[in-house]
C-alpha positions in Angstrom: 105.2 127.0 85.8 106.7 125.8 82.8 106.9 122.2 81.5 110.1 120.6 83.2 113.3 120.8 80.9 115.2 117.8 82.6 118.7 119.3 83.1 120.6 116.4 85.2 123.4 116.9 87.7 125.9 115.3 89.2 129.2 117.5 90.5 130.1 119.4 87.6 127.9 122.3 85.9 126.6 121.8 82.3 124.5 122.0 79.6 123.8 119.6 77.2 120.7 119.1 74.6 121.1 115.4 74.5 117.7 113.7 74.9 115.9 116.0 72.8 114.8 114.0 70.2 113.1 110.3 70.7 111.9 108.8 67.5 109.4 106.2 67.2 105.8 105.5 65.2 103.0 107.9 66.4 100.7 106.9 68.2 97.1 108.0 70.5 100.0 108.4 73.6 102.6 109.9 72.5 105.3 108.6 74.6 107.9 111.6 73.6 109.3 112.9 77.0 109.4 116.8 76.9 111.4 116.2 80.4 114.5 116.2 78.0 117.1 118.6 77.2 120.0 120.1 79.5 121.3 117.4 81.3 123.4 118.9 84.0 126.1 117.8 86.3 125.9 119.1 89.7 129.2 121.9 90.8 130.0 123.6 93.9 127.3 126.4 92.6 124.2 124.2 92.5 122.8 123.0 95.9 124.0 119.4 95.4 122.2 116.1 96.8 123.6 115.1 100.2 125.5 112.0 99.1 128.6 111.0 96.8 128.8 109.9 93.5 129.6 106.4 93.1 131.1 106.9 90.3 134.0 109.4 89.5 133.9 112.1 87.1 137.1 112.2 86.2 139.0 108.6 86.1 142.1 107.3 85.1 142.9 103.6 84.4 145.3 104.1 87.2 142.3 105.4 89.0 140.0 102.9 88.7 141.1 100.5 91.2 140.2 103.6 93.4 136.5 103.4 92.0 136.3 99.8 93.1 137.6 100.8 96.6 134.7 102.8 96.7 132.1 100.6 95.8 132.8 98.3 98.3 132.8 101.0 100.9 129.2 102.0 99.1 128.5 97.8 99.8 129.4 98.0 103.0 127.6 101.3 104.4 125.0 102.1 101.3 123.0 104.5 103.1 126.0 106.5 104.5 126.0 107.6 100.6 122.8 106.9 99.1 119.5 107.3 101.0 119.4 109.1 104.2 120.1 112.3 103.9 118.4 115.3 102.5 118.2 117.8 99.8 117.3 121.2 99.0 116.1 122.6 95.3 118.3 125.7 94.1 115.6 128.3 95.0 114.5 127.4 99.1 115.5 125.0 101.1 113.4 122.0 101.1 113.4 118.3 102.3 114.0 115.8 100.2 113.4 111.9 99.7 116.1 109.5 99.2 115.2 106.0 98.5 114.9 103.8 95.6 112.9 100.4 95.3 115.3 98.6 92.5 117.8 95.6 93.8 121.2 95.6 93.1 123.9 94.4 90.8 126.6 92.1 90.5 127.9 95.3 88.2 128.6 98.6 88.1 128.4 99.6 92.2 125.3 101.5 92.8 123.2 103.1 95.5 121.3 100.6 97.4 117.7 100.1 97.5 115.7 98.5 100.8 114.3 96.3 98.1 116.6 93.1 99.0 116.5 91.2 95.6 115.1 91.1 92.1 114.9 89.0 89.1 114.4 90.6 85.9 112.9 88.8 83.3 113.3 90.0 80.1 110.1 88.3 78.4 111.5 85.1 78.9 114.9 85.4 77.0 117.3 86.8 79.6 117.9 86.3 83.2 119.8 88.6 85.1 119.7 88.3 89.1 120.5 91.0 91.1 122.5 90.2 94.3 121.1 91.0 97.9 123.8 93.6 99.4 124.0 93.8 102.9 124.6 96.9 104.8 123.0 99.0 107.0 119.6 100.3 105.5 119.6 103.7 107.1 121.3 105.6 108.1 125.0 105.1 109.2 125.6 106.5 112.7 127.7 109.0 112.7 125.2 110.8 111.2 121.6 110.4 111.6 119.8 113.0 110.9 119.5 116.8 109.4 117.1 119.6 110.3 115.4 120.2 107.2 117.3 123.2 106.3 120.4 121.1 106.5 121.4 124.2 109.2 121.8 121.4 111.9 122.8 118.0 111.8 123.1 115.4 114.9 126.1 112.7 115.3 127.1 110.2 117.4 130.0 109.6 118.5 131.8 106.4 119.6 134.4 107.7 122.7 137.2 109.7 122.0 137.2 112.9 121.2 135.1 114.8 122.9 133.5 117.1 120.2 132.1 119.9 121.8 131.0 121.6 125.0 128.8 118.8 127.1 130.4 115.9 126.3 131.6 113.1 128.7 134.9 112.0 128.2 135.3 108.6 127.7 131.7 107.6 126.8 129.7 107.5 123.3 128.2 111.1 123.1 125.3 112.3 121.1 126.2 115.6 119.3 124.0 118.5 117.7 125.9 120.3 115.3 126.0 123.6 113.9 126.9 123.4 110.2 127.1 127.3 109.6 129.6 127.5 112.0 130.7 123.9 112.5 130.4 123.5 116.3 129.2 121.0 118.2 126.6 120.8 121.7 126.4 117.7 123.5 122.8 116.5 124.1 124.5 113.7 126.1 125.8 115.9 129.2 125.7 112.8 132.2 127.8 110.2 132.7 126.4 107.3 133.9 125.6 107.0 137.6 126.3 103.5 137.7 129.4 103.1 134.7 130.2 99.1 134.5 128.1 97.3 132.0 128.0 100.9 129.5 128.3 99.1 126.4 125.9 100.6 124.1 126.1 103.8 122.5 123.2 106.2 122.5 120.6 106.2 119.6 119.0 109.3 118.3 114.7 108.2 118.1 113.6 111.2 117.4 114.2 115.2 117.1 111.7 118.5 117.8 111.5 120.7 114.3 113.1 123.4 116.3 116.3 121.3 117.1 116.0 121.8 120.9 115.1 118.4 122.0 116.1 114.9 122.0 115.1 111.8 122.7 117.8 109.1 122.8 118.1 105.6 123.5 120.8 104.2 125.8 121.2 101.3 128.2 123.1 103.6 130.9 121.7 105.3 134.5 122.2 108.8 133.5 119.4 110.1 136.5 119.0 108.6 139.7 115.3 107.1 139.2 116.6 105.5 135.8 117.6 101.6 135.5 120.7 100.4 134.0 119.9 96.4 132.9 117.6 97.6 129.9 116.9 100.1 127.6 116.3 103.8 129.1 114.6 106.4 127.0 116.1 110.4 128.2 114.8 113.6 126.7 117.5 116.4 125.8 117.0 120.1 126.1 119.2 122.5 125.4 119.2 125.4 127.8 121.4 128.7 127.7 124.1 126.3 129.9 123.5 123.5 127.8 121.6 120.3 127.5 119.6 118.9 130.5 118.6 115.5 130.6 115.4 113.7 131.9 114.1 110.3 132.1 110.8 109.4 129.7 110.8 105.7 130.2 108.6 106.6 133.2 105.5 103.8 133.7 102.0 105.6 134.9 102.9 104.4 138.8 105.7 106.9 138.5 109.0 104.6 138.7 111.8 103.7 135.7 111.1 100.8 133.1 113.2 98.0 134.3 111.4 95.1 133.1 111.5 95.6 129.3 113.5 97.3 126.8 111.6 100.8 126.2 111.4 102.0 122.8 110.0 105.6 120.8 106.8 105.1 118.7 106.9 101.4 117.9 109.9 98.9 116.4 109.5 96.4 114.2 112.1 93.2 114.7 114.8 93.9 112.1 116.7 91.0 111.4 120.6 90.9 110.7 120.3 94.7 111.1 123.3 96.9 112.8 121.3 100.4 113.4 117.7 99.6 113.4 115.9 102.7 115.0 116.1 105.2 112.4 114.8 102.9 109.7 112.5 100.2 112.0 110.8 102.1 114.2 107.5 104.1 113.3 108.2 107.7 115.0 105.7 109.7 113.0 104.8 112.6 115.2 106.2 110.4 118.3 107.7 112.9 119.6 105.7 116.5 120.0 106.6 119.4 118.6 107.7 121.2 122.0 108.9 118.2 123.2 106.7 117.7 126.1 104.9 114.4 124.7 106.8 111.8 123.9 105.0 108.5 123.0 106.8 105.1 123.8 106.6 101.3 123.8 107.5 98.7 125.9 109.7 95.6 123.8 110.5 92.3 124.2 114.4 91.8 123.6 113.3 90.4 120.1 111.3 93.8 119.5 108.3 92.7 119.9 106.2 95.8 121.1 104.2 95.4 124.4 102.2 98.4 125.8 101.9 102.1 124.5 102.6 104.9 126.7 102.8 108.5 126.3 105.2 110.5 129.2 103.5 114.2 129.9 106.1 117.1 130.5 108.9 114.9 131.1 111.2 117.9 131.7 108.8 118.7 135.2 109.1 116.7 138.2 107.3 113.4 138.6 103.4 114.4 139.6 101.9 113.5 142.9 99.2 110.6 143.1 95.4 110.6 144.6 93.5 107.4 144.0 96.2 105.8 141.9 96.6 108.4 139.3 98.7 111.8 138.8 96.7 114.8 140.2 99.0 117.4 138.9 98.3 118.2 135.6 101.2 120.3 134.9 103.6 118.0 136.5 105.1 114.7 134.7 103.1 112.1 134.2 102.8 108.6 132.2 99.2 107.6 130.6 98.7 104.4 129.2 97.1 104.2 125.5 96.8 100.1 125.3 98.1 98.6 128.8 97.6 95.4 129.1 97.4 95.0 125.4 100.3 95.1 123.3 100.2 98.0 121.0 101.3 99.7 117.8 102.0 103.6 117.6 100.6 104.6 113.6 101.1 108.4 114.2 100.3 111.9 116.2 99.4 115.4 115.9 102.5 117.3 115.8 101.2 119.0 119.3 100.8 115.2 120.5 97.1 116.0 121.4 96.0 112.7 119.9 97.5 109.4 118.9 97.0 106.8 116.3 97.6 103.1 117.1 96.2 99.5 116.8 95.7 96.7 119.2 98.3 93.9 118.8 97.3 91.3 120.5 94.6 89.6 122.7 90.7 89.5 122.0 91.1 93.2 120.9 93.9 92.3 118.4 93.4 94.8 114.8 91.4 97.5 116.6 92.5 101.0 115.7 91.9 103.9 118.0 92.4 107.7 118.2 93.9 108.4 121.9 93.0 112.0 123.0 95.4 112.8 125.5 93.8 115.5 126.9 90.6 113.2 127.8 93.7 110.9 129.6 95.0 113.6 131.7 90.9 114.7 132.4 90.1 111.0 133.6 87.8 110.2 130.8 87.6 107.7 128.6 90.4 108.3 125.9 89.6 105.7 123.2 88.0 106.0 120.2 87.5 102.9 117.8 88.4 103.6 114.2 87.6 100.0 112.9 88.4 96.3 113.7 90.5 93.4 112.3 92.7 96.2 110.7 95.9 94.9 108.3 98.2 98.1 109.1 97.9 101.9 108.2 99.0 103.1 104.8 99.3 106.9 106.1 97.5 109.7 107.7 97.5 113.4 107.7 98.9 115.5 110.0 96.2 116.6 112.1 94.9 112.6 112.0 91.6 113.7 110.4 92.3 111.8 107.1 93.2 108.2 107.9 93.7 105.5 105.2 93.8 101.7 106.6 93.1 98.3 105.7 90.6 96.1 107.2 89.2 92.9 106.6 85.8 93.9 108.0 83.1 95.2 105.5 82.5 98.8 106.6 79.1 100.8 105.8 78.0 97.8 103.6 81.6 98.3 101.3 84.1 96.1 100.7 84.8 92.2 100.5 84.4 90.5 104.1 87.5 88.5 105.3 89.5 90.4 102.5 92.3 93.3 103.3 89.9 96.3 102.0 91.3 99.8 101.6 88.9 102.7 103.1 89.5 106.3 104.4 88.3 107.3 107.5 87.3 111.2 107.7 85.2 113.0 109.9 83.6 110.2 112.3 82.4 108.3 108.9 84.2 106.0 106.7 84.8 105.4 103.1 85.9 102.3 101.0 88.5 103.0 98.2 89.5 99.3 97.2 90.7 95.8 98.0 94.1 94.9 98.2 95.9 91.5 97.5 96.5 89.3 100.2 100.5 90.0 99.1 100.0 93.7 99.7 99.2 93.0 103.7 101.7 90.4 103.7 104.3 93.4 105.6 106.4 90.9 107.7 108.7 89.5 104.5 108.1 91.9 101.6 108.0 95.5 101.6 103.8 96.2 101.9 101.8 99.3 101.5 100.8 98.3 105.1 104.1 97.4 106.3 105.2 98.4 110.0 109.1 99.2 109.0 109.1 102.4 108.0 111.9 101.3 104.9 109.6 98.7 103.7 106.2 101.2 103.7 105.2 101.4 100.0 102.6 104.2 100.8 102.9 108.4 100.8 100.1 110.5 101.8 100.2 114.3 101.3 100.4 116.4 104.8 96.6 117.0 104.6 96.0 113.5 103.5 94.1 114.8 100.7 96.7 112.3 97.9 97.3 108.8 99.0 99.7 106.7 97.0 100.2 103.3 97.2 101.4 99.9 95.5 99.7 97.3 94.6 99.5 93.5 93.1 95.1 93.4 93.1 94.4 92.8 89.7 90.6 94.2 90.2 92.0 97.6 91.2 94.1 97.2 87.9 91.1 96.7 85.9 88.5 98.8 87.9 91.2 101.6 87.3 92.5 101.4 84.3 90.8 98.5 82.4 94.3 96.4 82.6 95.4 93.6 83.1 98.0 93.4 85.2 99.4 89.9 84.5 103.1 89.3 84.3 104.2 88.2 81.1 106.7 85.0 81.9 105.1 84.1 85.6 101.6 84.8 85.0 101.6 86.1 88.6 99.9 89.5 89.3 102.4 92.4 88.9 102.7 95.6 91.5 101.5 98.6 89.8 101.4 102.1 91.4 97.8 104.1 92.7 96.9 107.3 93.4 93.8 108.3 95.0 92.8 111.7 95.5 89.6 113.0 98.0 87.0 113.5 95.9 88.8 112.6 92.7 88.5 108.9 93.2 91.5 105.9 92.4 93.4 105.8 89.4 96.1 103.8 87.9 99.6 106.1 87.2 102.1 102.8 86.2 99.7 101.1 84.0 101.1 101.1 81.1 99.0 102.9 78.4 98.7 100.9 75.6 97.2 97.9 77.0 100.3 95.5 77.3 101.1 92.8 79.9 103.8 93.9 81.9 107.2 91.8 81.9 108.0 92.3 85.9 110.7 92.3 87.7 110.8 89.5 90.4 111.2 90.6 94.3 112.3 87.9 96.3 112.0 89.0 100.2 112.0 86.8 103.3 111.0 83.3 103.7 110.6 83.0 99.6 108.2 85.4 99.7 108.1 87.0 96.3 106.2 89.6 94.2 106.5 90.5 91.0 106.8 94.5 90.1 105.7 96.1 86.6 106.5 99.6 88.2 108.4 100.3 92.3 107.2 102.9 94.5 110.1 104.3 96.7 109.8 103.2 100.3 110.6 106.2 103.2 114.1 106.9 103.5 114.6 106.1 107.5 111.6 106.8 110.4 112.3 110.4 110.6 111.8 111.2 106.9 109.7 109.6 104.2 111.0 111.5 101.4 109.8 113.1 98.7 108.8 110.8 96.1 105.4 112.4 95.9 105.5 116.2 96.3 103.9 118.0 98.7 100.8 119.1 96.8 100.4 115.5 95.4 100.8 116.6 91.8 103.7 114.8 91.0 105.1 111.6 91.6 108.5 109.9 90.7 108.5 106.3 90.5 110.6 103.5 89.0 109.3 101.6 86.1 110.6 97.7 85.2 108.4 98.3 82.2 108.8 100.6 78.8 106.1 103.3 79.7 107.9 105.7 76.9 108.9 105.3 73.1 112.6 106.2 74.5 112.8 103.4 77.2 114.6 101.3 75.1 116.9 99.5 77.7 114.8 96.5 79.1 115.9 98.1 82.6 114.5 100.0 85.3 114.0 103.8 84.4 113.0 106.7 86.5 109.4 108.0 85.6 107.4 111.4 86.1 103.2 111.1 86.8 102.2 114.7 87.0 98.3 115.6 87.5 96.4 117.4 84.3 96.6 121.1 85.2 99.4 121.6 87.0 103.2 122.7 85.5 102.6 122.1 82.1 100.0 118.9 81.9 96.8 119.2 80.3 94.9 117.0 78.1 96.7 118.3 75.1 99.8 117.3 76.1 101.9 114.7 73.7 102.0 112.4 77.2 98.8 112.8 78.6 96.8 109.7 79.4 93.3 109.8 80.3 93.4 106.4 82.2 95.2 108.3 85.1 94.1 111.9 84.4 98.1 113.4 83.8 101.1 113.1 81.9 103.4 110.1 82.3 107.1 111.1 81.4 110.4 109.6 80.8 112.9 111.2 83.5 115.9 109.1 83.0 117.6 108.5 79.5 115.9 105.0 78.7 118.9 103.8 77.2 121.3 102.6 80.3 122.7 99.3 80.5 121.7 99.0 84.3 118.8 99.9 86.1 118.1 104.0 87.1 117.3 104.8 90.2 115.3 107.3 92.2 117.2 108.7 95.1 115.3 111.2 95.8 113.4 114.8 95.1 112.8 118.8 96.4 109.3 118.7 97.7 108.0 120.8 95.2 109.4 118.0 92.5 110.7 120.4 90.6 114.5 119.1 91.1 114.5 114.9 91.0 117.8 113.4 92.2 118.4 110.0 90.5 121.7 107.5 89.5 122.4 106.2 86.2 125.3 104.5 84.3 124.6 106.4 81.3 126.4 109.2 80.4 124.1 111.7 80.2 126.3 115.1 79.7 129.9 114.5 77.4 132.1 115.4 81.1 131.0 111.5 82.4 133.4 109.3 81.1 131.2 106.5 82.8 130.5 104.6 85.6 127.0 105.4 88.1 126.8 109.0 88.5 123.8 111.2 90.7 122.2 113.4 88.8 119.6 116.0 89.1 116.3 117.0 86.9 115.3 120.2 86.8 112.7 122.0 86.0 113.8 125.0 83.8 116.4 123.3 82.5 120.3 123.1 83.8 123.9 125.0 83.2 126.0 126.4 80.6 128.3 123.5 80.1 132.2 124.1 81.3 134.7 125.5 79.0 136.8 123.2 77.2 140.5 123.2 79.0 142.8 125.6 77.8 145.2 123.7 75.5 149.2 122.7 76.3 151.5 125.5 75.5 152.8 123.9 71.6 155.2 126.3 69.2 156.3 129.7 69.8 154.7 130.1 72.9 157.4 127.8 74.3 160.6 130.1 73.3 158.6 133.5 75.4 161.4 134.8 78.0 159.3 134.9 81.0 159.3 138.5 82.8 160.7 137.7 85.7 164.4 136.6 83.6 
C-alpha cells in the first residue's frame, strides 16, 4: 500500500495540491508530511462521514445568521452531529471512530469533544480559554446506534407516530430500522400491564451484531413477573411475527428486580447528563452474540453499581429449582458473578462464555476475576483471581486472553508497591509494562486511561489485544521510552503524552516530540479542579457501544491530537491532527523523511498546521486509510470558511468540480429561442 496522499473531504468532490510543499531548515527528522496533496471535499459520490458540517459550503452574508443558528443547535445536541455515529471508507464498509479529545471555543462553532475544558498556553504569552459546552455527550436519542454496515439503524421514539409494525400507540417505542428500504419494526411490541406512572422512555443498552436482539431499559411492566417502581431490563427478538419481549432483570431466586434500579454491564454516575447509557455505561461484550447472555447490574438511584448478574436464555421459561439453584440447564436462569459484593462488569467473550469484572467494595474491594459461566451453570466454583488492589482496566481482547490493568500490588517481583503499575495478564502469568501517575488512575474527575465511563477511557486495545494504547502524565515512562522529558513549559507540571505497547515489541513513546523539546501543554480542567496538562490527546470511545477507530484494527496506525508542533508545517500554536504509523507497514520504513527511531514509525502531519483554531479528530475507517477530521482552514479553494469535516485519504482525493458555467453576456442574449 502506498504512502497516504491526504486528500480531505467535506461534501463537495475535489482535488487540490495544496499542502504539498512545507519549507523549513533540515534537520535528522525531517518533519515534511508526505500525508499532503489532494485535499478533497466530500460529494454525494464518496461515502461521507455520518454527521453534518458545521460549517456551510456555500454562504452568503445573508446566510450567515443561518450558520449561527446552527451552531447553537451543534451547542445544544453536539453528538447528534459530531461523534456518534459511524463511517465507512470508499472501498468496504467499515466502522468507524468519532471522537475528539480537544475543548471548545468561544469561536468558530465546532464539533464537541468529551474533554470539558482546556487552557492553552502559548509559552506563556497568550491565554485563550476554551469554554465547557454542555450537551449531551452521546448520542442524541433518536438515534442511538448503527449496525456497522450502516444497513440498520435503531431509534426511539417519544409517542406519536407510531413508526412501523409493533408499535404501541401512545407510548415511547423503540424502533429497528431498515435503511435500504426505510422501514421500521418495533422492538417495543407490549404496552405496559400496569400504564400509570409510564414516564420514561425506553433506552437501547445494547444490540446483537446480527441486529436480532435488544436489550432495553424501561421503568414499565411489559410481562407479568416484571415490576413497575424501578428500572426493568427486557430482551427483544424479532421473530417472523415480529418482536417478542422477555424479562432479564431476573435475580438467581427466579423473581423480577424490584429493589434497585437494574442496569446492562455496569454505569458510572454521570452528572448533569440527559442520556447517560450509551456513553456511561461499560457494555463491552455485555450482551452475547446470540443474545442468550446478557450480563447486568444492580444500581443505586445515584448509579452506584451493586451486584453483577448474568440472566441465561432469557428468551426460555424461568428454570425449575432443587436445593436452591436452577436444575434446568437449558431453561432461564440468573447466576450471580459478585453477590453480596458490589461489582464492575470490564468485558466478555462475544459468546458470553466468560466475564471480566472487579470487586467494588468490601474486604475484597480491587480484585479482578475471570467468571466462567459454564463452571456457574455446572455448580463449580466460577472465580478466578486476576490480581488485587486493581485501579481499573485499560482494555482487553476479545476472547479475554490478553488483559491490560492497573494495580497497585507488585506482581512477580515487578513494579512499584502502593503505586498504580501497568501489567498484562496472558496465559495464567502476568507481565509488568510500566507505572502510571497517580493522575492517570484518578478516572472519577478527568478522563483516565482507567476510567469507568466509556467517553472518558483514554485507552484502545486491538481485537487480539496484541497493541495497547494509552495516555499518560508519568514522566519515568517518558524518559524510560523515549529519553524525554515531559515537563510543561509554563506549569512545570507533567504533560500527557501518548503510548503504544505492542506484545513482544515492548513500550514506546508516539507523541514525544522528537527533537527533545519541553512541551507547551494544553491545560484540562475536569471536575472538582482536577486538572492535567496535555502535550498530545488521545480520542476517548465514542459512546459504550463503539470505541472508534482512532487506532486501526491491526494497530499500525494511530490518529491523535497534538497541542504541540510535532511537524516543520505546524505552525499555528493550535491543536492539529497527527498520523503515528508503525515502520513497515503502508509506506514507513526507516528511510522515511518522518521516521523516528524513538517510537519505531513515522509521525505525520494530517491536518494543515496553519488553522486559527484547533483541528479535531472525528474519527477514522478501521483500516485508517480514510481519517475524518474538522478544521477552520480552508483546505480545497470551494470553502469559503468556517469548520468544515473533511476526509484523508490514502491515495489521494477527486478531480476538483468544474468552474460554473458563466452568465449569458453579448450576443448570446439576442438568440431567438426555438420554441418562438
Amino acid at each position: 500500500m502506498a504512502r497516504p496522499t491526504t486528500s480531505v473531504s467535506s461534501r463537495r468532490a475535489a482535488a487540490v495540491d495544496r499542502l504539498s510543499e512545507t519549507k523549513g531548515p533540515s534537520s535528522p527528522i525531517t518533519r515534511l508530511s508526505p500525508l499532503r496533496a489532494h485535499r478533497t471535499k466530500a460529494s454525494e459520490s464518496v461515502p461521507l462521514p455520518p454527521w453534518p458540517t458545521v460549517g456551510p459550503t456555500r454562504w452568503s452574508r445573508r446566510s450567515t445568521k443561518k450558520a449561527a443558528t446552527l451552531s447553537v443547535a451543534a451547542e445544544k445536541r453536539p453528538a447528534a452531529g459530531f461523534r456518534c455515529l459511524r463511517a465507512r471508507s470508499a472501498a468496504t464498509p467499515s466502522p468507524t471512530r468519532p471522537t475528539g479529545p480537544s475543548g471548545t471555543r468561544a469561536a468558530p462553532p465546532g464539533p464537541v469533544s468529551t474533554w470539558p475544558a482546556v487552557t492553552r498556553n502559548g509559552g506563556g504569552s497568550t491565554n485563550r480559554s476554551r469554554r465547557r459546552r454542555k450537551g449531551r455527550p452521546c448520542p442524541p436519542r433518536s438515534a442511538p446506534y448503527f449496525s456497522p454496515d450502516l444497513s440498520v439503524g435503531w431509534n426511539e421514539t417519544i409517542t406519536e407516530p407510531v413508526l412501523g409494525p409493533g408499535g404501541v400507540a401512545g407510548y415511547s417505542n423503540l424502533y429497528r430500522r431498515d435503511n435500504d428500504t426505510g422501514s421500521y419494526e418495533a422492538c417495543t411490541t407490549a404496552a405496559p400491564i400496569e400504564a400509570e406512572g409510564v414516564k420514561y422512555p425506553p433506552e437501547l443498552e445494547g444490540v446483537t451484531p446480527d441486529q436480532q436482539h435488544a436489550v432495553f431499559k424501561l421503568r414499565a411492566k411489559l410481562t407479568p413477573e416484571a415490576s413497575k417502581t424501578v428500572d426493568q431490563l427486557y430482551l427483544c427478538s424479532f421473530e417472523p411475527g415480529g418482536a417478542a419481549i422477555d424479562l432479564v432483570s431476573v435475580l438467581p431466586n427466579g423473581t423480577a428486580s424490584a429493589a434497585l434500579d437494574n442496569a446492562v454491564g455496569t454505569p458510572t454516575l454521570a452528572q448533569n447528563s440527559v442520556n447517560r447509557i450509551l456513553s456511561y455505561s461499560w457494555l463491552d461484550n455485555a450482551i452475547s452474540d446470540d443474545g442468550s447472555r446478557v450480563f447486568w447490574s444492580l444500581v443505586t438511584k445515584a448509579e452506584v453499581p451493586e451486584a453483577l448478574y448474568v440472566r441465561v436464555n432469557a428468551t426460555q421459561e424461568q428454570s425449575s429449582f432443587s436445593g436452591g439453584k436452577c436444575n434446568k440447564f437449558f431453561k432461564a436462569c440468573t447466576y450471580a458473578l459478585s453477590a453480596p459484593e458490589a461489582g464492575r462488569f470490564w468485558g466478555a467473550t462475544p459468546s458470553g462464555s466468560q466475564a471480566l469484572f472487579a470487586v467494588e467494595a468490601g474486604p475484597q474491594s480491587g480484585n479482578l476475576y475471570l467468571f466462567d459461566v459454564a463452571k456457574a451453570i455446572a455448580g463449580e466454583e466460577p472465580r478466578t483471581l486476576i490480581a488485587g488492589k486493581t485501579e481499573g482496566v485499560l482494555g482487553v481482547s476479545e476472547d479475554l486472553d490478553r488483559i491490560y490493568f492497573a494495580s497497585r500490588e507488585t506482581i512477580g517481583g515487578e513494579g512499584t508497591a502502593g503505586k498504580p503499575n501497568l501489567y498484562l495478564y496472558e496465559a495464567g502469568s502476568t507481565a509488568f509494562i510500566g507505572t502510571l501517575s497517580e493522575i492517570d488512575t484518578n478516572e472519577k474527575e478527568i478522563p483516565s486511561p482507567v476510567s469507568t465511563a466509556p467517553v472518558f477511557h483514554l485507552a484502545h486495545v486491538t481485537e487480539d489485544g496484541g497493541v495497547l494504547v494509552f495516555s499518560s502524565d508519568s514522566p519515568s515512562l517518558a524518559e524510560e521510552t523515549a529519553d524525554y522529558e515531559n515537563t510543561d513549559l509554563t506549569s512545570g507540571e507533567p504533560a500527557s503524552e501518548i503510548y503504544r505497547y505492542q506484545v513482544g515489541g515492548g513500550l514506546t513513546c508516539l507523541s514525544c516530540d522528537p527533537s527533545g523539546v519541553r512541551p507547551s501543554a494544553a491545560r484540562h480542567i475536569g471536575t472538582k479542579n482536577a486538572s492535567k496538562y496535555l502535550a498530545a490527546a488521545l480520542p476517548t470511545w465514542t459512546s459504550s457501544l463503539y470505541p472508534g477507530n482512532a487506532l486501526s484494527s491491526d494497530g499500525s496506525r494511530l490518529y491523535f491530537e497534538s497541542f504541540v508542533p510535532l511537524a516543520l508545517g505546524d505552525v499555528n500554536g493550535m491543536g492539529d491532527i497527527y498520523q503515528w504509523e508503525l515502520s513497515g507497514t503502508g509506506g514507513c520504513d526507516e528511510a522515511s523523511p518522518t521516521y523516528v527511531e524513538a517510537s519505531g514509525g513515522c509521525l505525520d502531519l494530517i491536518s494543515s498546521g496553519q488553522s486559527a483554531w484547533d483541528s479535531k479528530f472525528m474519527d477514522a475507517s478501521a483500516s485508517g486509510d480514510d481519517v475524518f477530521f474538522t478544521t477552520a482552514e480552508s483546505l480545497v479553494s470551494q470553502d469559503p470558511g468556517s469548520i468544515d469535516a473533511y476526509d484523508a485519504r490514502v491515495g489521494g482525493g477527486f478531480p476538483p468540480p468544474p468552474p460554473p458555467r458563466p452568465d449569458c453576456e453579448g450576443d448570446c442574449q439576442t438568440l431567438t429561442p426555438p420554441s418562438a
